[in-house]
C-alpha positions as protocol buffer text, in pm:
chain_id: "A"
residue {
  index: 1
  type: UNK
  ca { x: 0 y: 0 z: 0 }
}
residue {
  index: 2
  type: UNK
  ca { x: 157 y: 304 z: -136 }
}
residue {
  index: 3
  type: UNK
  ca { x: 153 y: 619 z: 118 }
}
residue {
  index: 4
  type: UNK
  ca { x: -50 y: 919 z: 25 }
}
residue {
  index: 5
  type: UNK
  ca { x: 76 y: 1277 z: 36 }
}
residue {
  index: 6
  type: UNK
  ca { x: -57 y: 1374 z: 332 }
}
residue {
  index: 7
  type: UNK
  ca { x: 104 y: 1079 z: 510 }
}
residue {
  index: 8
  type: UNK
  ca { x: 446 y: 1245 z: 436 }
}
residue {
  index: 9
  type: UNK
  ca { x: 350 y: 1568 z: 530 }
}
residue {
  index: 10
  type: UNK
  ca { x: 257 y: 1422 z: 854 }
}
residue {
  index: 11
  type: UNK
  ca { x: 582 y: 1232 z: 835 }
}
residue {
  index: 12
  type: UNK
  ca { x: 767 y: 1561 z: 764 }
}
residue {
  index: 13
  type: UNK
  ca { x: 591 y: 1758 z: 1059 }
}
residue {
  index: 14
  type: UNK
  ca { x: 707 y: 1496 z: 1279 }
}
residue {
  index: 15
  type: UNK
  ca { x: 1097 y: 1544 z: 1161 }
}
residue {
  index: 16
  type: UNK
  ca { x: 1020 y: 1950 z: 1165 }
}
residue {
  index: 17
  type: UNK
  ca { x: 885 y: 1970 z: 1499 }
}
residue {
  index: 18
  type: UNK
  ca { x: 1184 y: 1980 z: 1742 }
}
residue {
  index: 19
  type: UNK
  ca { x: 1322 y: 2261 z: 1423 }
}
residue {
  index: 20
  type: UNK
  ca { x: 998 y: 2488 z: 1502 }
}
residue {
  index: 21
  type: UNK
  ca { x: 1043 y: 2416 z: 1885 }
}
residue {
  index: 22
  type: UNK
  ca { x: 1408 y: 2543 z: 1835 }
}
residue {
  index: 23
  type: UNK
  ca { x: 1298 y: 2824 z: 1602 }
}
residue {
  index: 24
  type: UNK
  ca { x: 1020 y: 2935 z: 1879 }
}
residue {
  index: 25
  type: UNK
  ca { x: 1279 y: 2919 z: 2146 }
}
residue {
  index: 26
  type: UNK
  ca { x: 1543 y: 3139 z: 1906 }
}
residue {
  index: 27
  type: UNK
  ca { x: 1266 y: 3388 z: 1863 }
}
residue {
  index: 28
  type: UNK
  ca { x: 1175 y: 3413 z: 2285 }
}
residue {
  index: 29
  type: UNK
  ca { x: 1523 y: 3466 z: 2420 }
}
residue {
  index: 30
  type: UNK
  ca { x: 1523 y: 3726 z: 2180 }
}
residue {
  index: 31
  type: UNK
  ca { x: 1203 y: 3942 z: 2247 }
}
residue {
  index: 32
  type: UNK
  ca { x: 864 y: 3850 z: 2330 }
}
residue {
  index: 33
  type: UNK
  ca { x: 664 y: 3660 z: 2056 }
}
residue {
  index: 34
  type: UNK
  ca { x: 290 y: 3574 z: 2023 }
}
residue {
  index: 35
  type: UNK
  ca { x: 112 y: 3268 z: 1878 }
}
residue {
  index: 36
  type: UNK
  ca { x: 26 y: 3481 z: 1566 }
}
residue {
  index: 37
  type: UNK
  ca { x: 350 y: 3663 z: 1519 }
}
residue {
  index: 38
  type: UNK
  ca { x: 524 y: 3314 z: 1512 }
}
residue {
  index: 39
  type: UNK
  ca { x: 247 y: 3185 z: 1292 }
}
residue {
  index: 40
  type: UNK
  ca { x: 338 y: 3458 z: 1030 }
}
residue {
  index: 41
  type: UNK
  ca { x: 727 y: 3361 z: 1099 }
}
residue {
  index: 42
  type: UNK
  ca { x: 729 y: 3038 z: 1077 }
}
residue {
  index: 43
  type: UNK
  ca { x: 571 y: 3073 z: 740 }
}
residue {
  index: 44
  type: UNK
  ca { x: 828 y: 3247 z: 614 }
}
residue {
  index: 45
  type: UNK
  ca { x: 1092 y: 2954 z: 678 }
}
residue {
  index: 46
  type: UNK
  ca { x: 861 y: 2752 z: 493 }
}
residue {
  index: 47
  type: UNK
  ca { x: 696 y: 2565 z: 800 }
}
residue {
  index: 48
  type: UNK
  ca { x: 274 y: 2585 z: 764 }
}
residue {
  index: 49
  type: UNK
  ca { x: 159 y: 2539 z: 1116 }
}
residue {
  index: 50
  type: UNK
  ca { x: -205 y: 2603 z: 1281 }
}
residue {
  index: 51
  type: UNK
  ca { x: -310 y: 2744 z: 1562 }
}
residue {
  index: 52
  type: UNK
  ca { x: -463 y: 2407 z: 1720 }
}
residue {
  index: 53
  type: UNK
  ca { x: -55 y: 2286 z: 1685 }
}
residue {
  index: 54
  type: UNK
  ca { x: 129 y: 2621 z: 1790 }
}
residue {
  index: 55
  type: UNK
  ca { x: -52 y: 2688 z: 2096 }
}
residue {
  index: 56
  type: UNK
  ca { x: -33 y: 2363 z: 2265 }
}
residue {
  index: 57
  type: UNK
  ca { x: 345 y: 2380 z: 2172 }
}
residue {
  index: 58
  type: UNK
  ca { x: 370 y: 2694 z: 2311 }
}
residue {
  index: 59
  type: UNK
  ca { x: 189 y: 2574 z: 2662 }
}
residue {
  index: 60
  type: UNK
  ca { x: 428 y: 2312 z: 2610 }
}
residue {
  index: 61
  type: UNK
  ca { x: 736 y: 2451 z: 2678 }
}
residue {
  index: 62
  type: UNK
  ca { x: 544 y: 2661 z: 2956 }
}
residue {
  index: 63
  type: UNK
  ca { x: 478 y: 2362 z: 3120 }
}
residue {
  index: 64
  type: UNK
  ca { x: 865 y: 2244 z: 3079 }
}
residue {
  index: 65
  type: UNK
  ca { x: 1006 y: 2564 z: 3241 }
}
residue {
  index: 66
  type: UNK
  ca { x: 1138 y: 2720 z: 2879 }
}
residue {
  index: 67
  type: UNK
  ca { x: 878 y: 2970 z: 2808 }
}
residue {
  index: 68
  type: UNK
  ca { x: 688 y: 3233 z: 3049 }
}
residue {
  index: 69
  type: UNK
  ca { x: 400 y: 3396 z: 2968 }
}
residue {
  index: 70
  type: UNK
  ca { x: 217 y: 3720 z: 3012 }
}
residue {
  index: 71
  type: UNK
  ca { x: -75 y: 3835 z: 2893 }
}
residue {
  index: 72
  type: UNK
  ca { x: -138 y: 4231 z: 2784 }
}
residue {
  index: 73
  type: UNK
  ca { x: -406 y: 4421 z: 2690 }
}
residue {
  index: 74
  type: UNK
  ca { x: -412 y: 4532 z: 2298 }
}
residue {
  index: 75
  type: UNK
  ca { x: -720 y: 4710 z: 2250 }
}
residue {
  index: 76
  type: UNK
  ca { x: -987 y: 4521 z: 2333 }
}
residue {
  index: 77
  type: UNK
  ca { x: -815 y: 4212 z: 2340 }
}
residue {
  index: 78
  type: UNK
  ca { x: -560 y: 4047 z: 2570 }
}
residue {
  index: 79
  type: UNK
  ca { x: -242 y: 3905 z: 2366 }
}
residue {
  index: 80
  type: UNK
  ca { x: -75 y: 3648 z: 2555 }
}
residue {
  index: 81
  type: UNK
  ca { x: 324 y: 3729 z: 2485 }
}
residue {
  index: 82
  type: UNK
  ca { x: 623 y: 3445 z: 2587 }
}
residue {
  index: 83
  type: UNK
  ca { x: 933 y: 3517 z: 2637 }
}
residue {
  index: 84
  type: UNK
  ca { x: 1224 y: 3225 z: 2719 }
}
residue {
  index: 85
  type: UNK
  ca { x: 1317 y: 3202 z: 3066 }
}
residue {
  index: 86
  type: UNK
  ca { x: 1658 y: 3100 z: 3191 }
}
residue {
  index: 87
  type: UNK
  ca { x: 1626 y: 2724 z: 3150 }
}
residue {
  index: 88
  type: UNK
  ca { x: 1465 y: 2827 z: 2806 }
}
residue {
  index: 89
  type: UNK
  ca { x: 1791 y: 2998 z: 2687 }
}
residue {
  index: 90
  type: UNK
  ca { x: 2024 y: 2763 z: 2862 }
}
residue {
  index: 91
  type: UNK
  ca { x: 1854 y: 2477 z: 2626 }
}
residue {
  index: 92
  type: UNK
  ca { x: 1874 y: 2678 z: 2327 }
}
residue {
  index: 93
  type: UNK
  ca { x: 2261 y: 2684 z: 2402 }
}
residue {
  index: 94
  type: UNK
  ca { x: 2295 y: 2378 z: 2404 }
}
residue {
  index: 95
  type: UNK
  ca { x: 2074 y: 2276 z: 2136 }
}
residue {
  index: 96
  type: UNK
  ca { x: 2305 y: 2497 z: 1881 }
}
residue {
  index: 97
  type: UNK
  ca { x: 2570 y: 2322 z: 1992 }
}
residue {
  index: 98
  type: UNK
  ca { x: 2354 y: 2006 z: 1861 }
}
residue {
  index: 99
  type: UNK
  ca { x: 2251 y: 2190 z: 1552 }
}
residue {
  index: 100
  type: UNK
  ca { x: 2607 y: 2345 z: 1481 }
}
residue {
  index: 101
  type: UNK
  ca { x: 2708 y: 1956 z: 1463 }
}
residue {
  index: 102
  type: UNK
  ca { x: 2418 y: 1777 z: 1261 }
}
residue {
  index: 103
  type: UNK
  ca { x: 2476 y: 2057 z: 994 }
}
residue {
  index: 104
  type: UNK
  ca { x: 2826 y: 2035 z: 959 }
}
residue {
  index: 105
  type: UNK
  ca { x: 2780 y: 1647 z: 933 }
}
residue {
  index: 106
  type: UNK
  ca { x: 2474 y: 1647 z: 694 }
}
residue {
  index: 107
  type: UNK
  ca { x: 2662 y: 1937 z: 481 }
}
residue {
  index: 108
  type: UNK
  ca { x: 3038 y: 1719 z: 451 }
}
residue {
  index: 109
  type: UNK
  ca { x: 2811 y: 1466 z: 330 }
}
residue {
  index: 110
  type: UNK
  ca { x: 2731 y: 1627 z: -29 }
}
């Protein structure tokens, strides 16, 4: 039984995820992101996620100690912003150590 496109995309979002955990990390020791604003970024790296996957990602690393949240009024409307917290940036360090490595390996190899 041959698989169907959507089965690699599925595949593929699997592989991508711990990339667009890094990515949101990268982006939250930097300044304060929200769901949407990472939305929009992510997109431009080429990674289509939803709001039913980002947010529970985002709550995620909450939960984990990586991310803090805050929530602030915008209008009407409360935004909820993250930033990375000091176990949030201290993974991120060592992850691009990680990173730094699998690149260099999966670039010698072309």
């Amino acid at each position: 039984m041959s698989k169907s496109k959507s089965d690699y995309e599925r595949a593929d979002r699997d592989l991508y995820s711990g990339l667009i955990r890094l990515h949101v990390l990268h982006h939250a020791a930097e300044e304060p992101i929200f769901g949407l604003g990472m939305i929009e970024e992510l997109g431009r790296h080429g990674y289509r996620i939803s709001p039913g996957s980002l947010y529970p990602l985002l709550q995620s690393l909450e939960r984990k100690g990586y991310l803090r949240s805050t929530e602030r009024r915008q209008g009407k409307s409360l935004r909820r912003l993250y930033r990375a917290t000091p176990l949030g940036k201290k993974a991120l360090a060592a992850a691009k150590s990680k990173v730094r490595e699998l690149f260099h390996e999966l670039i010698e190899e072309e």
